[in-house]
Backbone bond lengths (Angstrom), bond angles and torsions (degrees), N, CA, C in turn:
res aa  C-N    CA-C-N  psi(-1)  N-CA   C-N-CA  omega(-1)  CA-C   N-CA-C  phi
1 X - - - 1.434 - - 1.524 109.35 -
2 X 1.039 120.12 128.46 1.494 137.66 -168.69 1.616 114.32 -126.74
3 X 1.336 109.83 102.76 1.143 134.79 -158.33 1.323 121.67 -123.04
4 X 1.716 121.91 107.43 1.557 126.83 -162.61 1.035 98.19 -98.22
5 X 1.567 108.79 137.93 1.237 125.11 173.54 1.412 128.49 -171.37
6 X 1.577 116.09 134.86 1.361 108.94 178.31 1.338 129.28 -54.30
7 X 0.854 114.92 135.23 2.418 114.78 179.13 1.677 101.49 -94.52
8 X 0.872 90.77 141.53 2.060 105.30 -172.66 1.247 77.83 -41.09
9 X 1.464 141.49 -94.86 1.335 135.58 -163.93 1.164 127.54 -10.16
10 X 1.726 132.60 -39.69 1.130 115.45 171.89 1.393 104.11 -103.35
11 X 1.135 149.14 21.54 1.292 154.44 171.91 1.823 105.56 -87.92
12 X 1.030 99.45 -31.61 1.735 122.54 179.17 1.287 88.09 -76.79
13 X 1.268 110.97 -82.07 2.310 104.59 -173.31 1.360 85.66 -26.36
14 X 1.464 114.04 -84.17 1.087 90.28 -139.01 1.968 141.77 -49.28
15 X 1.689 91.31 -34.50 1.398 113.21 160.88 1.080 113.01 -21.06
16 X 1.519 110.59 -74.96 1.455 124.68 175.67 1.240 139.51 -72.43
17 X 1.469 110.34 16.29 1.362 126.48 164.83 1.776 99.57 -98.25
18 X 0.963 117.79 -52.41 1.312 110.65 -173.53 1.413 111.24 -58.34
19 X 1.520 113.69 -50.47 1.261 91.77 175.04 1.449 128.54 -79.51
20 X 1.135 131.32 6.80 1.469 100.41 148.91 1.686 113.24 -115.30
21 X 1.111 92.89 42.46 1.996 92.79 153.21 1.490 93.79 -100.54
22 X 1.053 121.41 -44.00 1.522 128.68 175.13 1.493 127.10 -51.08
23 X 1.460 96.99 -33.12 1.614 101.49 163.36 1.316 114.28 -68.52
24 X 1.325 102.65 -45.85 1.883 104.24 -177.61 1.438 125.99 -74.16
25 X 1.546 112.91 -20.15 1.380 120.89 167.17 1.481 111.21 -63.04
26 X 2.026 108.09 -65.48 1.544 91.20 -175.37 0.885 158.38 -39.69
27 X 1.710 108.10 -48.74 1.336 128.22 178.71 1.857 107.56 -44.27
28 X 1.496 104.98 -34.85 1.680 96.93 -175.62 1.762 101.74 -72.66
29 X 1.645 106.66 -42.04 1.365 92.90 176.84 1.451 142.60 -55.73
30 X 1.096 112.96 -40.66 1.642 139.67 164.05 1.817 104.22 -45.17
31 X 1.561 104.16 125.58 1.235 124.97 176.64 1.659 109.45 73.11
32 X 1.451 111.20 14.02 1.786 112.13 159.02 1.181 109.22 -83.87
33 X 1.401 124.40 -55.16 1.643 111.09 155.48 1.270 134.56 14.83
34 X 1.344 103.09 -80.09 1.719 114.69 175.00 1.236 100.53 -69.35
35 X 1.325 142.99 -88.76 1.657 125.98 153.40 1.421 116.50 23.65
36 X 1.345 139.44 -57.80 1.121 132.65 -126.56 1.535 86.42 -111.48
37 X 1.250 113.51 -49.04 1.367 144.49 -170.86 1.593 99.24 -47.31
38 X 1.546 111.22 -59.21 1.548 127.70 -171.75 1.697 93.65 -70.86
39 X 0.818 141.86 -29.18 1.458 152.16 170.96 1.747 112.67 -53.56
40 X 1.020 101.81 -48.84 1.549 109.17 -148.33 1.676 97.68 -104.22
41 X 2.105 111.43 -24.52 1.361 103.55 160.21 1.691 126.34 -55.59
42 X 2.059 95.98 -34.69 1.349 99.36 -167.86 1.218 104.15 -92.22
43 X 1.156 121.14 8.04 1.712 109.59 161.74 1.892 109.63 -90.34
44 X 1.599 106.69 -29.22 1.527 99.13 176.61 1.334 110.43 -58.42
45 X 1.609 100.89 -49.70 2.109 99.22 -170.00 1.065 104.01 -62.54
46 X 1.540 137.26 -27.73 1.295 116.89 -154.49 1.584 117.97 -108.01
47 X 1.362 106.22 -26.07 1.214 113.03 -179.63 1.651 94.18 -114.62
48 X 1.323 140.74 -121.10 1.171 174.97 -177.97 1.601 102.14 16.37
49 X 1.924 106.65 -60.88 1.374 111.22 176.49 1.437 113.09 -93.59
50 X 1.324 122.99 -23.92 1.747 118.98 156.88 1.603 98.11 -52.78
51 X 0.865 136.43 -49.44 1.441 115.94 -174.84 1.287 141.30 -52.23
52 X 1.493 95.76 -36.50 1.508 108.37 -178.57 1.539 107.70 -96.39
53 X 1.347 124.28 10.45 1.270 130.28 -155.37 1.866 83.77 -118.34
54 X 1.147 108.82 -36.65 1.662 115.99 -178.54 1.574 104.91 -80.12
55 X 1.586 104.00 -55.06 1.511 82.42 176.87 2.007 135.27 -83.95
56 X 1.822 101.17 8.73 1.480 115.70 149.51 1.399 111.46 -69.97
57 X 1.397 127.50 -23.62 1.479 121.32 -170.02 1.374 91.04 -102.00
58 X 1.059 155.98 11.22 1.253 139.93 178.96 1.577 113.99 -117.18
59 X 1.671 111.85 -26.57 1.713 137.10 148.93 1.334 110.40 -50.59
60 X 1.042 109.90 -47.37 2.295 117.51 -169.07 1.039 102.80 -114.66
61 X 1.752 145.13 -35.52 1.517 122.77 -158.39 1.079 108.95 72.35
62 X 0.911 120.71 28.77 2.033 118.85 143.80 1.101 107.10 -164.61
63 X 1.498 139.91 163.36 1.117 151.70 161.28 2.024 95.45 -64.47
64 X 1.751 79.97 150.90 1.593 89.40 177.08 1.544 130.02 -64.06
65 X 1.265 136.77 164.88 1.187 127.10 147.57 1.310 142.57 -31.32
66 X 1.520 103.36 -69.28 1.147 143.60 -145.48 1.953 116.58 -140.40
67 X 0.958 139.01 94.23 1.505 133.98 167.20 1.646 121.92 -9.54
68 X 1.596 97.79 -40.70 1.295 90.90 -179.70 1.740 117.72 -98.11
69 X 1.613 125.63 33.23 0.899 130.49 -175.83 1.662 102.12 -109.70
70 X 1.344 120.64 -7.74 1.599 155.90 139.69 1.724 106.47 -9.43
71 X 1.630 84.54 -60.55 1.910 124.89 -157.22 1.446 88.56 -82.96
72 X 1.320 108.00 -96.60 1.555 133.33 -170.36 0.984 106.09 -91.00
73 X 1.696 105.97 137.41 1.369 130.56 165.59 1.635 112.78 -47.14
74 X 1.262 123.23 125.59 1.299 118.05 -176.87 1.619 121.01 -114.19
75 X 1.631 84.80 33.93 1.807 93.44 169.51 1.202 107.71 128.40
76 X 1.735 118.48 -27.56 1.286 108.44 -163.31 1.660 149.54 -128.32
77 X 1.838 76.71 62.05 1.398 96.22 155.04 1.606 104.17 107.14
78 X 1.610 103.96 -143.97 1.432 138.54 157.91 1.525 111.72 -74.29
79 X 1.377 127.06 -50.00 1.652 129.90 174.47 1.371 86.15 -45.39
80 X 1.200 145.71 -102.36 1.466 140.43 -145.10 1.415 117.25 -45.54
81 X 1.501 131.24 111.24 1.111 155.65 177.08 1.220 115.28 -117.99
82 X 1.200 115.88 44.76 1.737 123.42 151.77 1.654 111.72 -83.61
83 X 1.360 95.46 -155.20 2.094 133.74 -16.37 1.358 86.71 -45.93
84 X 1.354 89.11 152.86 1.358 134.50 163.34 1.910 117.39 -82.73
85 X 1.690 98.21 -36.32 1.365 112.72 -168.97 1.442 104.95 -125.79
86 X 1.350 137.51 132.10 1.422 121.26 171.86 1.435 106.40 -51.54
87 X 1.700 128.96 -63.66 0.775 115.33 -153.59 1.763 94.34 -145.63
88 X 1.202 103.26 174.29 1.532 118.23 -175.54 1.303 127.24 -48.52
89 X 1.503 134.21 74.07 1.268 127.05 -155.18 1.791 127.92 -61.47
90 X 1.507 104.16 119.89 1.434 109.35 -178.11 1.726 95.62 -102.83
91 X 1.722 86.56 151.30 1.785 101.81 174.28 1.635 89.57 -79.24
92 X 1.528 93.10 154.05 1.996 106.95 173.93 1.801 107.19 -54.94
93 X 1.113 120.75 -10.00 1.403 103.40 137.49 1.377 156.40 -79.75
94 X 1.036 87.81 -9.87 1.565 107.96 172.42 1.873 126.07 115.34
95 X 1.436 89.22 1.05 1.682 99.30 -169.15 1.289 104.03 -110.59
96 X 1.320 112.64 156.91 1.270 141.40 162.10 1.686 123.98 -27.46
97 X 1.260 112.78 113.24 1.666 98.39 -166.61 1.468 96.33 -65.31
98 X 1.582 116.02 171.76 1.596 121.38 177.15 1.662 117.62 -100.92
99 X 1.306 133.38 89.91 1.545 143.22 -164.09 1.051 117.30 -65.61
100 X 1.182 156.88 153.10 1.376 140.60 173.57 1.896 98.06 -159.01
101 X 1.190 126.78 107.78 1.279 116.55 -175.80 1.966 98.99 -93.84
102 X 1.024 98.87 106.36 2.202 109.49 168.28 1.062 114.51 -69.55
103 X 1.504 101.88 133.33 1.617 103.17 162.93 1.195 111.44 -123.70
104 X 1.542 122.57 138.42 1.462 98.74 160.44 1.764 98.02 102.64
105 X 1.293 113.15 2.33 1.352 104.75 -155.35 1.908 97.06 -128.88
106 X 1.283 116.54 -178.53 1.225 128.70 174.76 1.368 106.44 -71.36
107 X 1.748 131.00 -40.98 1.357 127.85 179.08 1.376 95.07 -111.96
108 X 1.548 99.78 151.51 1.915 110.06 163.27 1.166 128.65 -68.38
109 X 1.554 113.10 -19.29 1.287 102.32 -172.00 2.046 91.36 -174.89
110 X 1.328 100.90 139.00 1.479 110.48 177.98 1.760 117.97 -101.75
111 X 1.011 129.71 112.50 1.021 126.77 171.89 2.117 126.25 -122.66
112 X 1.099 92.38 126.37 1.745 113.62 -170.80 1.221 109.52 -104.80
113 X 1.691 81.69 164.75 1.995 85.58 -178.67 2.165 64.26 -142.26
114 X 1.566 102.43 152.55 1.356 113.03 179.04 1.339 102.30 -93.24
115 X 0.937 131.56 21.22 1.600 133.51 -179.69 1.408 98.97 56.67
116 X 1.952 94.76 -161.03 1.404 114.35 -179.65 1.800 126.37 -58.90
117 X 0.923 100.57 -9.86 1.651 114.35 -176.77 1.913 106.49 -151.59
118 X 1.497 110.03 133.20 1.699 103.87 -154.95 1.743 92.97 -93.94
119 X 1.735 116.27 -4.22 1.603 119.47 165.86 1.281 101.96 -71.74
120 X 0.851 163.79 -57.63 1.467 142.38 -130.61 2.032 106.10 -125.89
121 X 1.290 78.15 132.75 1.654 78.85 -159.54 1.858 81.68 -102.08
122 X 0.778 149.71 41.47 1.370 132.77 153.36 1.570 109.84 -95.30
123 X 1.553 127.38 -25.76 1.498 128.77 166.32 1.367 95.86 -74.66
124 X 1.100 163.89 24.26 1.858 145.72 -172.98 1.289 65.99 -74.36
125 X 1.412 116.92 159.31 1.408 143.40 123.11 1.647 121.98 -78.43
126 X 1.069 128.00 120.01 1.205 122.69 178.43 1.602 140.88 -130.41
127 X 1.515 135.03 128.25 1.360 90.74 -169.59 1.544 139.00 -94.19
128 X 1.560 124.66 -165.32 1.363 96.87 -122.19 1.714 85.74 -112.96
């Protein structure tokens, strides 16, 4: 009877091959995270929710109030042809983007994400 089978010995290689491909992989992975995060805010402000914020201003003739007028109709009428947004946009942290409708100014309207920490305003992401 002839019987294949691994011997702890190579079950161990192998163990120990993985882990250190694994050592050498992580270290690159570790701290893309936040990276990815700052990535994916400046694709919401800039593309994703500028969009629907442009094509609400191009339905009504003004930029919105409010983010969540995006969602829900906020009174007005037949012009409003949303949503605009499925749903309530959070930064990849989990919070509330920051709205700001301008008047009077070079941009119509400012919108932020407070970054990784909502103290320190030098991470806001903002658009541009």
């Amino acid at each position: 009877m002839n019987k294949k089978s691994f011997t702890l010995i190579e079950l161990m290689l192998v163990v120990i091959i993985i882990g250190v491909l694994a050592a050498m992989v992580m270290p690159r992975l570790v701290g893309r995270s936040e990276q990815a995060r700052i990535t994916a805010a400046k694709a919401d402000i800039n593309a994703n929710i500028a969009l629907a914020l442009d094509m609400f201003e191009m339905d009504i003739g003004h930029y919105c109030d409010k983010l969540e007028d995006l969602r829900k109709n906020p009174g007005l009428g037949d012009k409003w042809r949303g949503p605009y947004l499925k749903r309530d946009p959070k930064d990849p942290w989990g919070r509330d983007y920051v709205y700001e409708r301008l008047k009077g100014e070079d941009r119509d309207y400012k919108l932020c994400s407070k970054g990784s920490d909502e103290a320190n305003p030098e991470d806001d992401i903002c658009n541009e």
